[in-house]
C-alpha positions in Angstrom: -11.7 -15.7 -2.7 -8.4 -14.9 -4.2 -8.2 -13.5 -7.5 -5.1 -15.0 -9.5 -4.1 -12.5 -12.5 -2.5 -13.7 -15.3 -0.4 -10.4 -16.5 1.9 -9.1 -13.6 0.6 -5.2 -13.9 -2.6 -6.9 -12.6 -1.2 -7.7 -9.8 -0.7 -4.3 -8.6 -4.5 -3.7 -8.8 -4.7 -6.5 -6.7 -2.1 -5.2 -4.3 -4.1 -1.6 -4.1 -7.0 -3.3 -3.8 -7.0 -5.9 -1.3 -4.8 -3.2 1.3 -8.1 -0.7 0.6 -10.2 -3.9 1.7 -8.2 -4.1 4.8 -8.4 -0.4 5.5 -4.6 0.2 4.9 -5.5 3.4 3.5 -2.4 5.2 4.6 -0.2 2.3 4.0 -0.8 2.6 0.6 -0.6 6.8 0.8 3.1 6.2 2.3 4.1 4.0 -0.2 2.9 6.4 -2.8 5.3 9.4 -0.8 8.2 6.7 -0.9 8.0 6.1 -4.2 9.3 9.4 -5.2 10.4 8.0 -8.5 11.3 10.8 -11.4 9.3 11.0 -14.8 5.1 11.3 -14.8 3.1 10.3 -12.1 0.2 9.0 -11.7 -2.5 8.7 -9.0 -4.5 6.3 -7.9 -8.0 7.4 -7.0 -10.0 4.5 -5.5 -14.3 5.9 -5.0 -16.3 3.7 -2.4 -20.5 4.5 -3.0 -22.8 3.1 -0.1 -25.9 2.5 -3.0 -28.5 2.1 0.4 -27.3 5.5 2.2 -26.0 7.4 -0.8 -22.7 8.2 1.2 -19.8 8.1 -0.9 -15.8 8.0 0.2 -13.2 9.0 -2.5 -9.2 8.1 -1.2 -6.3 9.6 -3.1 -2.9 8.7 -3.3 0.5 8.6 -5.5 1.5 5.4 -8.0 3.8 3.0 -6.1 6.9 0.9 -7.7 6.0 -2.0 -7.8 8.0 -5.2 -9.2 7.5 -8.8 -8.6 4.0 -8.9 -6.9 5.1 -6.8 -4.8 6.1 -3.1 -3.7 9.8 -2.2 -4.2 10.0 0.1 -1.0 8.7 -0.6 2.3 7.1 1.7 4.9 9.0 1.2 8.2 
Protein backbone atom coordinates (compact mmCIF):
# COMPACT_ATOMS: atom_id res chain seq x y z
CA UNK A 1 0.00 0.00 0.00
CA UNK A 2 1.43 3.36 -0.70
CA UNK A 3 1.57 5.89 1.74
CA UNK A 4 0.66 9.46 0.23
CA UNK A 5 2.19 12.28 2.70
CA UNK A 6 0.75 15.47 2.77
CA UNK A 7 3.98 17.77 3.79
CA UNK A 8 6.88 17.32 1.25
CA UNK A 9 9.72 16.61 4.25
CA UNK A 10 7.53 13.48 4.64
CA UNK A 11 8.34 12.41 1.63
CA UNK A 12 11.90 11.90 2.32
CA UNK A 13 10.90 9.40 5.15
CA UNK A 14 9.17 7.76 2.63
CA UNK A 15 12.06 7.84 0.21
CA UNK A 16 14.52 6.28 3.11
CA UNK A 17 12.04 4.06 3.97
CA UNK A 18 10.66 2.24 1.15
CA UNK A 19 14.77 1.87 -0.38
CA UNK A 20 15.47 0.18 3.31
CA UNK A 21 12.35 -2.13 2.35
CA UNK A 22 13.94 -3.03 -0.87
CA UNK A 23 17.34 -3.64 0.76
CA UNK A 24 18.98 -0.59 -0.98
CA UNK A 25 20.95 -0.19 1.99
CA UNK A 26 24.02 1.14 0.25
CA UNK A 27 22.06 3.11 -2.19
CA UNK A 28 20.98 5.12 0.41
CA UNK A 29 24.69 5.17 2.26
CA UNK A 30 26.11 6.58 -1.25
CA UNK A 31 23.68 9.12 -1.45
CA UNK A 32 24.43 10.18 1.92
CA UNK A 33 28.57 10.34 0.76
CA UNK A 34 27.22 12.44 -2.34
CA UNK A 35 25.53 14.73 -0.51
CA UNK A 36 28.48 16.35 0.93
CA UNK A 37 26.55 19.50 1.45
CA UNK A 38 28.23 22.22 4.03
CA UNK A 39 26.52 23.23 7.39
CA UNK A 40 25.34 20.42 10.22
CA UNK A 41 24.69 17.11 9.37
CA UNK A 42 22.64 14.78 10.25
CA UNK A 43 22.34 10.92 10.23
CA UNK A 44 19.90 8.77 9.57
CA UNK A 45 19.91 5.67 11.81
CA UNK A 46 17.20 3.20 10.76
CA UNK A 47 16.99 -0.07 13.85
CA UNK A 48 15.27 -3.33 12.42
CA UNK A 49 14.28 -5.83 15.85
CA UNK A 50 13.19 -9.48 14.87
CA UNK A 51 10.55 -9.51 18.29
CA UNK A 52 10.42 -13.76 17.67
CA UNK A 53 14.48 -14.24 17.51
CA UNK A 54 15.51 -11.19 19.44
CA UNK A 55 18.14 -10.36 16.56
CA UNK A 56 18.39 -6.84 15.94
CA UNK A 57 20.04 -4.92 12.71
CA UNK A 58 20.96 -1.11 13.22
CA UNK A 59 22.03 0.62 9.46
CA UNK A 60 23.72 4.10 9.51
CA UNK A 61 24.09 6.54 7.10
CA UNK A 62 24.50 10.49 6.24
CA UNK A 63 21.28 13.03 5.46
CA UNK A 64 20.67 13.18 1.75
CA UNK A 65 19.46 16.45 -0.37
CA UNK A 66 16.52 15.90 -1.24
CA UNK A 67 14.00 18.29 -3.27
CA UNK A 68 10.93 17.53 -5.06
CA UNK A 69 10.11 13.80 -3.95
CA UNK A 70 13.08 13.09 -4.79
CA UNK A 71 17.06 13.02 -4.22
CA UNK A 72 18.97 15.97 -5.82
CA UNK A 73 22.18 13.79 -6.66
CA UNK A 74 22.17 10.45 -8.18
CA UNK A 75 24.57 7.47 -7.57
CA UNK A 76 25.95 6.45 -11.00
Amino acid sequence: MDTIYEYPNDNYYKFIIDNYREGNIEYLKKLGELSNHSGYRTGEVIYEIDLNSGSKKREVFKDILFLNGKPILEVE
